[in-house]
Structures are given as C-alpha cells and as structure tokens.
N, C-alpha and C positions, 0 to 999 in steps of 0.2 A: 749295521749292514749299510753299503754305501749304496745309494742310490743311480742305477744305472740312467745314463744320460736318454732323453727322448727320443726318438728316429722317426723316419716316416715312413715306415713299416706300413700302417694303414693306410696312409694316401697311397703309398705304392699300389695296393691292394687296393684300393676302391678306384686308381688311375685304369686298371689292368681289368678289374671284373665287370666295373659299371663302361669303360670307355669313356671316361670326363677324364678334362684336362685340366680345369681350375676346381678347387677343393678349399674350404674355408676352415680353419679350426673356430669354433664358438668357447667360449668359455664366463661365467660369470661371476662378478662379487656383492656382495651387500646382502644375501638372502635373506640373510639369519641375524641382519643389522637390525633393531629397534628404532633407527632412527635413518634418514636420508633416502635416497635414490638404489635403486638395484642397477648394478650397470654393466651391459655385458659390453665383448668386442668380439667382433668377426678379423679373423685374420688368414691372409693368403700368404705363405712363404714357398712355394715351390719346391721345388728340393735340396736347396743349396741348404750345404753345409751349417748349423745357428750358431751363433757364439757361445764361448765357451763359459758352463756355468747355466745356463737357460733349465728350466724345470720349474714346476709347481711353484708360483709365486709365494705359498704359504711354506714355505721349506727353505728361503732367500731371508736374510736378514734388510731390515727396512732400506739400511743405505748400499746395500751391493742390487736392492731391485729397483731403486731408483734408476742405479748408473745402468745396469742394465737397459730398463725402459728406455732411457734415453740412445741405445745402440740400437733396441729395438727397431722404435718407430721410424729409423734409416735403414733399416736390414731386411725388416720384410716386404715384400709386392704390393702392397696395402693392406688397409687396416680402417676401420670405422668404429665409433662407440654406438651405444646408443641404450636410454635412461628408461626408467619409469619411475616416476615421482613419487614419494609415502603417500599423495592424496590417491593416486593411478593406483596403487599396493592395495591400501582401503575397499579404492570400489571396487577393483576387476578381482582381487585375492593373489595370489603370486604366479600361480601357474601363470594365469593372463599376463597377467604383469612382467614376469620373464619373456613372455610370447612377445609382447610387445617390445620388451627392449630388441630383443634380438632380432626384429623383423627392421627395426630403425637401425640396427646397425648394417644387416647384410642392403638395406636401400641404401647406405649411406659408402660401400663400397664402390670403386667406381665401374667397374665388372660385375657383371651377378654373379656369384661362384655355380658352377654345375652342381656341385653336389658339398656336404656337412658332415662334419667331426664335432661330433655335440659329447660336450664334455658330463659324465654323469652316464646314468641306467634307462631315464625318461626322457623322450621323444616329444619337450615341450614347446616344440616347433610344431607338431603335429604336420598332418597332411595336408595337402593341395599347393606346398608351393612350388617352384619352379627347378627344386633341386631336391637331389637325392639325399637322405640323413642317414647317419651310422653315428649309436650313442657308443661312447667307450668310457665303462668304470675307469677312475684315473686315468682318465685322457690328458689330464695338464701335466702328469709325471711322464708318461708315453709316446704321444704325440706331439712331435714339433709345433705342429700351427696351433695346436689349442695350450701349449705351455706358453706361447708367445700370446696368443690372446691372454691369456692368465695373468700373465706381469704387467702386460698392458694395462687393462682393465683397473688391477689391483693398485697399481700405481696413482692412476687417476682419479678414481673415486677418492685415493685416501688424498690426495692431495686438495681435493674441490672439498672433502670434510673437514681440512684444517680450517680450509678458506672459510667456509662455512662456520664455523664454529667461533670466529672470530665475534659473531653478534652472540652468542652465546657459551663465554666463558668456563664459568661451571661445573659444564659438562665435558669440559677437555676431548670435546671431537677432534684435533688434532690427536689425540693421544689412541682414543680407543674407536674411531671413524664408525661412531654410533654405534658399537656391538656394547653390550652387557659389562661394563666392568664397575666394577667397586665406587669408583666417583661417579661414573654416569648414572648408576642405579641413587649415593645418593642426595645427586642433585635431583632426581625425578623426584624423589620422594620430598625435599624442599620447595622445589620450583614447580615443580610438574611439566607437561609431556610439552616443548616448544613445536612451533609450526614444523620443523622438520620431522616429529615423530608421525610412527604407524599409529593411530586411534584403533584398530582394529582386533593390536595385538592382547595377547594374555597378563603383559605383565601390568595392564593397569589393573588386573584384578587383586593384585597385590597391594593397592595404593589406593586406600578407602577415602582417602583425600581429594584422588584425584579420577577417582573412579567411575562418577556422572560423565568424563570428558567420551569414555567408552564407544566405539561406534560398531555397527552392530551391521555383519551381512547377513543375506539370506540362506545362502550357501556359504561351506568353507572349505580352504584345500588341506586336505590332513597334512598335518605334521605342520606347518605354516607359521603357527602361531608359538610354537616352541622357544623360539630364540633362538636357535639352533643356524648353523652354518651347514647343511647337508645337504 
C-alpha cells in the first residue's frame, strides 16, 4: 500500500480553531539510540506546497533523505535543532530529556511559533509554555511541518554520529548512529560502553563485564530503557 503524501490538513485546522498564524512541526530521533544525543527539530513551513517525495524520514532510504534535507533546510520558513546529551538522558530520564531538546529548538527558532504539531501520542512539552500543542499519532507520515522536522533531524544526528564515531571505530556509528545493531552490541561487549553511551540503560545488564559502569536513577520513565525507537 503506497503511502499517501503529508498535507497540512492539521495546521489548517489548528490555523482555523486556535486563530494562530505560525504553527511549528516537532519531531524527534535518537530515543531508542543506546548511545549519542536525542535530537529533535522544530520546523515552520506555512502552507506552501513541500517537495516532492517528503514523509517519515524512517520510510526514505539514507541517500534520497539526505538529498532531500539538503532541499529542506532552503524550503522551509525556519527550522532550529536542539540536543540532549547521553550524560542529560542519564540524569533527567528521557521524557526530560526530550522536554529539553525540544524547548532548545523551538528557542532557537527565530519566531516563537503560536502553537505545536508534536509528533507521537504524549504531550512531552507539557504545559505552561507560550503555545498551543496538538500531539498526532504518525505526525511525520501526515503532517508537512513535522515530516520536515523528521528528515531534518534524522539527517543530522546521523551525520554528527558518523562524525562521532570517527574516535570510536568499532562500533560503526556511522553505520548504525548508535541504535542496537549486531557490531555495536559486539563491540560493547569487547570494549564496553564509550563516553557517548546511556549509563542508565538496560542493556548493560547484559554485559557482566561491564556492568559496575551501571548508573542508577531515582526515578525512571517507563519503556525508556527498552532500546526501542517509539
């Protein structure tokens, strides 16, 4: 089944019911990465028309969403990133930790958007800030601004993991931009967990080696610790 192209079906609708004019898509990558930064992007595209081929980053093969990104980041109204570090992942847990990237990216736009297209079911912008949120299951397949954050985002983390990855070979962060794969699992279990990993995650309970390195919060956000991208 082909997958029908994104529209701005809901910014129409949130332009129309809330009365805001500028509308941001959010979207993020890295959740469910064992190693690296979580990185979201806030993105404003209005209603012009997106290039063709735009949807779900994770649905693009790696060299058609590069070339894309690259159309991107000329195409929409703006667009800001903004990180949270595996030590930031550790302390705050992920909810925080998203909260925080995506609070640095919508500062880092040059506008404040009125109101949010948060990609997902959870509202982990939470309340009091200065715009309206609307969460949308498969927002990055649906809505324009947040499949343009999608590519964006996706693009850049994987390319700052190649970069990255450069001090630590092994682990082909170019290849697998710190998610779970076959070499990266094992080189952990060789080398154990480099300054880029989560300390906080599950899977050094797998790794009785390396399993002191362990770091321990008070609290935790369920499902987190999974490895999981959801």
């Amino acid at each position: 089944m082909v997958q029908p192209p994104p529209t701005h079906t809901v910014e129409r609708s949130m332009r129309a019911t809330l009365g805001v004019r500028t509308v941001a898509g959010i979207d993020e990558v890295g959740r469910g990465a064992w190693a690296g930064p979580v990185t979201v992007c806030a993105a404003v595209t209005g209603l012009r028309r997106p290039p063709e081929g735009l949807t779900d980053s994770k649905l693009i093969t790696p060299n058609r969403r590069t070339r894309l990104a690259a159309v991107l980041t000329g195409w929409v109204t703006s667009y800001a990133l903004g990180q949270a570090s595996s030590e930031e992942i550790d302390e705050l847990g992920m909810t925080a930790a998203l909260r925080l990237a995506a609070l640095r990216a919508l500062d880092g736009l040059p506008e404040p958007p009125e109101a949010v297209i948060l990609d997902g079911k959870h509202n982990y912008l939470g309340g009091g800030g200065p715009w309206r949120v609307r969460t949308v299951i498969k927002g990055d397949q649906s809505c324009v601004a947040v499949a343009a954050a999608s590519v964006i985002a996706k693009v850049h983390r994987d390319r700052q993991m190649a970069e990255l990855g450069t001090d630590y070979s092994p682990f082909a962060f170019a290849d697998n931009a710190g998610y779970p794969s076959p070499v990266h699992r094992s080189a952990l279990a060789e080398w154990g967990p480099t300054p880029l990993h989560r300390l906080t995650w599950s899977y050094l309970d797998t790794l009785p080696r390396w399993q002191h390195l362990k770091k321990v919060r008070a609290t935790e956000d369920a499902g987190e610790q999974l490895g999981f991208d959801f």
